[in-house]
C-alpha positions as CSV (number, residue, x, y, z in Angstrom):
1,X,-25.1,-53.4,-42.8
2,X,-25.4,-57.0,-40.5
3,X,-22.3,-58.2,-43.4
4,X,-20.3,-55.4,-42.5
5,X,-20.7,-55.9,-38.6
6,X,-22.9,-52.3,-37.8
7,X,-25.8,-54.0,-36.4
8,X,-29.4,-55.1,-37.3
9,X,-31.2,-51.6,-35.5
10,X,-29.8,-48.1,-36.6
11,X,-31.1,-46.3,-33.6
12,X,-29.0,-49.0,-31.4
13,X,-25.8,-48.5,-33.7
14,X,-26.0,-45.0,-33.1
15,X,-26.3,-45.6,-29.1
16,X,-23.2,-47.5,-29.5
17,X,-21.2,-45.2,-31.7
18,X,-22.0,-42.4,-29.5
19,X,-21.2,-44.2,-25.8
20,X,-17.4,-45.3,-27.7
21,X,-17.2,-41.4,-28.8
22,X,-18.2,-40.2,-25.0
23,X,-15.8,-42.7,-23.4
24,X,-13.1,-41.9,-26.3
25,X,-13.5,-38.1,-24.9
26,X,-13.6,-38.6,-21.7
27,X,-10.8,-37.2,-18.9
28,X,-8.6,-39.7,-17.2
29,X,-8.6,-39.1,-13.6
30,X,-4.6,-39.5,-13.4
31,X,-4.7,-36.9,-16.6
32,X,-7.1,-34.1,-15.0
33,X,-4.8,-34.5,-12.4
34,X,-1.6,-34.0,-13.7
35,X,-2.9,-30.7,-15.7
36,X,-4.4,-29.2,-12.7
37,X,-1.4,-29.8,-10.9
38,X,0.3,-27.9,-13.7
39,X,-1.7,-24.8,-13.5
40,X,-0.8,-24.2,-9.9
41,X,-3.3,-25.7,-7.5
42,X,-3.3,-29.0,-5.5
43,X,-7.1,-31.0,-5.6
44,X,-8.5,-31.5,-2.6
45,X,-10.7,-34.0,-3.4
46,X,-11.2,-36.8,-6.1
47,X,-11.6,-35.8,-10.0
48,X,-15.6,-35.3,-10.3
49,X,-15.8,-35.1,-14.1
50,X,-15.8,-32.0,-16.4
51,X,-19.2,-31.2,-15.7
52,X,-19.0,-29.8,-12.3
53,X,-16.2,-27.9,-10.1
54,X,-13.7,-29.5,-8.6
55,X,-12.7,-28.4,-5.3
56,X,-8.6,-27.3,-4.9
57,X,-6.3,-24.9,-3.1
58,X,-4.2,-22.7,-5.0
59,X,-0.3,-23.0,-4.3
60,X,-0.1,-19.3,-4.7
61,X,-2.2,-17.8,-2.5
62,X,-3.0,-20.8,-0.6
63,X,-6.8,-20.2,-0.4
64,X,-9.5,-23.0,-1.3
65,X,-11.4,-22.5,-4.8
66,X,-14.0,-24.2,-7.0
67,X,-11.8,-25.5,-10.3
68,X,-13.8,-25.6,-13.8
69,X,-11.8,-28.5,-15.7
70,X,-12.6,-27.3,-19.0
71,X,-11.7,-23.3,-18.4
72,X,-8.1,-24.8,-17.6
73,X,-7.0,-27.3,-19.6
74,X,-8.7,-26.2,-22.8
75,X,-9.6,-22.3,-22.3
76,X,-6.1,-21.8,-20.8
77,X,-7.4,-19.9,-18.3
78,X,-5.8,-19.4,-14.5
79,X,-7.2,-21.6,-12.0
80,X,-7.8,-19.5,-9.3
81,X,-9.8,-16.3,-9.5
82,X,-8.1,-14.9,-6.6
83,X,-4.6,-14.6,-7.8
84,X,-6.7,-13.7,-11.4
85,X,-8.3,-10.7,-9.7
86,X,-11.8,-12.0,-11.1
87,X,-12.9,-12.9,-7.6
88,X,-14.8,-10.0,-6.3
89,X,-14.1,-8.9,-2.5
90,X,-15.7,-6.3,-0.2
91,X,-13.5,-3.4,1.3
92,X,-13.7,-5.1,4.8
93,X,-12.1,-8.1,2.8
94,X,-9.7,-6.7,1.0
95,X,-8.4,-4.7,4.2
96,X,-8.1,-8.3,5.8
97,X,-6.3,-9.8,3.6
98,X,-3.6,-6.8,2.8
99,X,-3.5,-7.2,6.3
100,X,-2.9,-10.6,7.0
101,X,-0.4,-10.2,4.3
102,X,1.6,-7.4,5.9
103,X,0.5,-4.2,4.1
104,X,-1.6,-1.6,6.1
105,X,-4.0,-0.1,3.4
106,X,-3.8,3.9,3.6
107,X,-6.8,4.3,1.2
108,X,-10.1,2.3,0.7
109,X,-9.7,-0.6,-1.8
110,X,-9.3,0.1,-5.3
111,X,-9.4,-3.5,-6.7
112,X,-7.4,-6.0,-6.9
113,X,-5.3,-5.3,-10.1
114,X,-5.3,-1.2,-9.5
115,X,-2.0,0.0,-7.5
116,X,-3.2,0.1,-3.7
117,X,-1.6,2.7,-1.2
118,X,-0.3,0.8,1.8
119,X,2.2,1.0,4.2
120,X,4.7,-2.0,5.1
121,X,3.9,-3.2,8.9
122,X,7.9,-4.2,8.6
123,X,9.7,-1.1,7.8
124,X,7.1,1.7,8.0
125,X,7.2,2.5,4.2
126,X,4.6,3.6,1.9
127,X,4.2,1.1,-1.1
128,X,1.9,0.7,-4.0
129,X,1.7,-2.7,-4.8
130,X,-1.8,-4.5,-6.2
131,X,-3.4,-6.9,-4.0
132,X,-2.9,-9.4,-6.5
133,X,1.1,-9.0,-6.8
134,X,1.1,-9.0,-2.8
135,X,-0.6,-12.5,-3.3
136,X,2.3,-13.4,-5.5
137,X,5.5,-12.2,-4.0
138,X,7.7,-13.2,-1.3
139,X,8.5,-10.0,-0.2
140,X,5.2,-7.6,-0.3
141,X,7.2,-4.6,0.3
142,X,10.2,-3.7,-2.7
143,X,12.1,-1.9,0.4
144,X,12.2,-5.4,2.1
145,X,12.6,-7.1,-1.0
146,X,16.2,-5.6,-1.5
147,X,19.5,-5.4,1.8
148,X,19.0,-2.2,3.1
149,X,22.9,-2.2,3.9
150,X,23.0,-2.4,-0.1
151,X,24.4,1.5,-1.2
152,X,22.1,2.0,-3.9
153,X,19.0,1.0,-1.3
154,X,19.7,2.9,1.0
155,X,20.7,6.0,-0.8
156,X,17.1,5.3,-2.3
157,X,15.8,5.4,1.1
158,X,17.5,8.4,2.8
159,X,16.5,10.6,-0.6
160,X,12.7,9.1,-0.2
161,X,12.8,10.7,3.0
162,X,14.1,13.6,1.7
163,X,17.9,13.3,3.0
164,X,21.1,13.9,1.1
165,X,23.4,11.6,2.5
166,X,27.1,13.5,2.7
167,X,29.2,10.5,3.2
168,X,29.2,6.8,1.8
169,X,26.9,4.2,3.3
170,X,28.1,3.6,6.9
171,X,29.4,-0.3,7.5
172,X,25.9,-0.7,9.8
173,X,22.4,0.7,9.9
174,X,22.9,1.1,13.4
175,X,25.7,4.1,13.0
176,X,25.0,7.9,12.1
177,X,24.7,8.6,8.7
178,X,25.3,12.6,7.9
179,X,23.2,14.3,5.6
180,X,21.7,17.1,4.3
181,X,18.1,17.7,4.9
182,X,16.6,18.9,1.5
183,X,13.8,20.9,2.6
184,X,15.9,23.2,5.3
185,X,19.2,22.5,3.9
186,X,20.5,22.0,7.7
187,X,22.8,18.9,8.4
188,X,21.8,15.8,10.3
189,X,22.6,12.4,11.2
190,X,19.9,10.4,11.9
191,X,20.6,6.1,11.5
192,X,19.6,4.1,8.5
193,X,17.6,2.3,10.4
194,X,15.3,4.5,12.0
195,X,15.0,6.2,8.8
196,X,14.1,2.8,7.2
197,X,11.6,2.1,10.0
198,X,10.2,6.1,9.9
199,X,10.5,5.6,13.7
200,X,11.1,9.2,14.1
201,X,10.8,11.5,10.8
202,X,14.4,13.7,10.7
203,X,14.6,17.5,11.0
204,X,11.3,18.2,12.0
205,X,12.0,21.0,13.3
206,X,13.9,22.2,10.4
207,X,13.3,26.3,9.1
208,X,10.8,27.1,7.1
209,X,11.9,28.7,3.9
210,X,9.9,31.9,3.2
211,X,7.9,32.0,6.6
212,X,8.4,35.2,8.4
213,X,7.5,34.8,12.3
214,X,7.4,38.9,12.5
215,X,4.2,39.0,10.4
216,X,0.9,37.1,10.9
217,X,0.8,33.7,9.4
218,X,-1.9,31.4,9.3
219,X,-1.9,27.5,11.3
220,X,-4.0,25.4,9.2
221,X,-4.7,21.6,8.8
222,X,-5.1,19.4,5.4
223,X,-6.3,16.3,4.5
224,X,-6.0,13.9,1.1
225,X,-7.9,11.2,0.5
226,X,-6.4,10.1,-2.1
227,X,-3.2,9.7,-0.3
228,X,-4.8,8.4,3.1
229,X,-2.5,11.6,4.6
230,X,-3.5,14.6,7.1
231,X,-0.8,17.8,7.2
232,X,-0.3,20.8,9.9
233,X,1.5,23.6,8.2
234,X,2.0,27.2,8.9
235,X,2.2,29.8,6.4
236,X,2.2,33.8,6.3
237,X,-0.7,36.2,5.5
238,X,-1.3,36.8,1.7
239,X,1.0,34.0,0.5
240,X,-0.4,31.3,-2.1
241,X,0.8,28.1,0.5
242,X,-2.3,26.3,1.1
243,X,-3.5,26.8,-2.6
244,X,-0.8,24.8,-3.8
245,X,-1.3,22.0,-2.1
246,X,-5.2,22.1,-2.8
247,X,-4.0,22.0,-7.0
248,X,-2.5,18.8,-5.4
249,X,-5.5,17.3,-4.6
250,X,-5.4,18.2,-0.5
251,X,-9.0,20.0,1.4
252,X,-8.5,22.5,3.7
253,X,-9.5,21.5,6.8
254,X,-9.0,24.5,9.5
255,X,-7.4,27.5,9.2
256,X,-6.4,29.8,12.3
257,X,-4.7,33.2,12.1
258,X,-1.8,34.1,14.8
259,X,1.0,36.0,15.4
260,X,4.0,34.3,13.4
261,X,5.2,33.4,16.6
262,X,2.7,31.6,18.1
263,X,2.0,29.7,14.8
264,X,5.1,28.4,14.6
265,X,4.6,27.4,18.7
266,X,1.3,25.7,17.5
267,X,2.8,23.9,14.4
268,X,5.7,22.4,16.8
269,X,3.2,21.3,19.5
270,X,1.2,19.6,16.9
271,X,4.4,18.0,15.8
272,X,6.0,17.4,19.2
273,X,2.7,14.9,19.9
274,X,2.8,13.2,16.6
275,X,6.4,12.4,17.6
276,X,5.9,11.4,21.0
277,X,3.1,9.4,19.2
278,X,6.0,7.5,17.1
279,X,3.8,7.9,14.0
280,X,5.1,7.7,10.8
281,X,5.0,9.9,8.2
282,X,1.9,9.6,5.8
283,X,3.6,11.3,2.6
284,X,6.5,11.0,0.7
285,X,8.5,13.2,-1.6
286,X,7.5,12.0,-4.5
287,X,3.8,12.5,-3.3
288,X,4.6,16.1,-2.8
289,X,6.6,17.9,-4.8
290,X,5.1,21.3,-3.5
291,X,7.0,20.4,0.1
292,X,6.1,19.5,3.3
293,X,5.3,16.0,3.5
294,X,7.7,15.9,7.0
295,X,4.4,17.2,8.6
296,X,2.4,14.5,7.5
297,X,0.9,11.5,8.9
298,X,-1.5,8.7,7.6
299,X,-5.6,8.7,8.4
300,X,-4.8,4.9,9.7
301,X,-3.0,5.9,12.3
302,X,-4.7,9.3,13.0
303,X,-7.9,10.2,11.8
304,X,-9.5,13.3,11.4
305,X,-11.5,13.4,14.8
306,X,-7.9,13.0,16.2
307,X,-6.7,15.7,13.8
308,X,-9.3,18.0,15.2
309,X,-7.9,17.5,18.6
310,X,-4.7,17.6,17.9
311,X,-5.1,21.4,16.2
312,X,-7.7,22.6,18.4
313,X,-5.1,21.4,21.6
314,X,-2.6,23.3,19.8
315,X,-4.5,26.7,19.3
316,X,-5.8,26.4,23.0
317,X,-2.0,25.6,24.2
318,X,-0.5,28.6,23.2
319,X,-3.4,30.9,23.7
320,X,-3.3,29.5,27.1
321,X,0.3,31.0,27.5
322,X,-1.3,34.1,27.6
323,X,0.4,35.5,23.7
324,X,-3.1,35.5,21.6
């Protein structure tokens, strides 16, 4: 063993043999750094080894995280929980960062890679993006991802809130655009842009198909959770309306018989302060294909204590014009 240059002690040899095969393995700083830097994250601090974390912020979502080495560069895994959805956050955490990121949540938080009901602080719209995609994107919100002045956008959004447009895209947002209101069937020309921005929803007044103000009808309110949405509607004695929304997952929250009439009076006064309110709708179409997401509104923006009011004010309004 001395002839061949492997020592006189065995237990030394082996020492030896194992500090070359530790330093052999060992990471480069100006390596560790150049695969970190490829996975997305910028080090904050000096390479501590692959036996601890190693403090970076991610490039993504710009927050600050604790980098294992190893999970990286040989697991392949993503650097930074957040963007990975592993990182677990509380509701109240969630909410602030879908905030600070321009998307009102409607609903409570879901998790990070389930489809989150929010509405875009930019345009007014209701989106479903994850909170991990909104980490990713530019633009949070696919309405402000694409030109609203673009024709198929904004056919997109006048049919979203439920308008058929009658002539081609006008040459600004700013010009009346006349359409068809689907619900009523009763023409209007609202703006692109206020339709875009839900700063008033159009033809709330429109007719109600099937509602007879002769006979009695019922005032009632809804709400759905699941949507983040409250609804006033009106419908007639002995008719099946409030029953289809409830297959659609909405609770019946009050319900008043009147006159036709005066139901109709109450629905409008209901609507007349939501407006005055500027608050935008809380359904869309495609949330209701039963009908009468014009009468909506979100829970964020008014929630059911308010909702109370707002009927009970109604009911005492017109009782107080001496017709109940």
């Amino acid at each position: 063993m001395i002839t061949r240059g492997q020592g006189a002690c065995f237990y030394c040899g082996q020492r030896k043999s194992s500090a070359k095969a530790a330093e052999k393995r060992r990471v480069r700083p100006e390596a560790a750094v150049t695969v970190i830097r490829a996975a997305g994250v910028e080090p904050l601090e000096d390479f501590p080894g692959t036996q601890v974390t190693w403090r970076c912020r991610c490039n993504t979502c710009g927050k600050e995280i604790d980098v294992w080495y190893s999970s990286v560069a040989y697991a392949g895994n993503g650097a930074c929980y957040y963007c990975s959805g592993t990182m677990r956050l509380t509701d109240e955490e969630a909410h602030a960062e879908m905030l600070s990121l321009g998307l009102q949540p409607l609903v409570t938080y879901p998790g990070s890679n389930v489809a989150w009901r929010s509405r875009c602080q930019r345009c007014k719209k209701i989106v479903e993006p994850t909170l991990c995609n909104a980490r990713k994107t530019v633009y949070k919100c696919r309405f402000c991802a694409r030109v609203a002045t673009d024709p198929e956008t904004a056919l997109e959004i006048m049919e979203d809130a439920g308008l058929t447009p009658l002539v081609p895209v006008p040459l600004s947002v700013k010009l009346p655009w006349p359409a068809r209101h689907i619900t009523c069937g009763k023409r209007v020309a609202p703006t692109l842009d206020k339709v875009t921005q839900r700063k008033r929803a159009p033809c709330r007044h429109c007719a109600k198909y099937g509602f007879q103000p002769n006979r009695p009808g019922y005032l009632y309110l809804l709400v759905n959770n699941a949507l983040g949405a409250g609804k006033i509607g009106i419908c007639n004695e002995g008719t099946n309306r409030i029953s289809d929304h409830e297959r659609y997952g909405w609770s019946l929250v009050a319900r008043q018989l009147l006159p036709g009439h005066l139901a109709v009076e109450a629905e409008g006064r209901v609507l007349d302060r939501w407006a005055l309110l500027d608050l935008p709708l809380g359904a869309g179409r495609h949330d209701m294909p039963q009908g009468g997401w014009t009468e909506t509104v979100a829970l964020v923006d008014r929630d059911l204590g308010h909702l109370r009011e707002d009927y009970s004010w109604a009911l005492e309004a017109v009782a107080c014009a001496g017709s109940v």
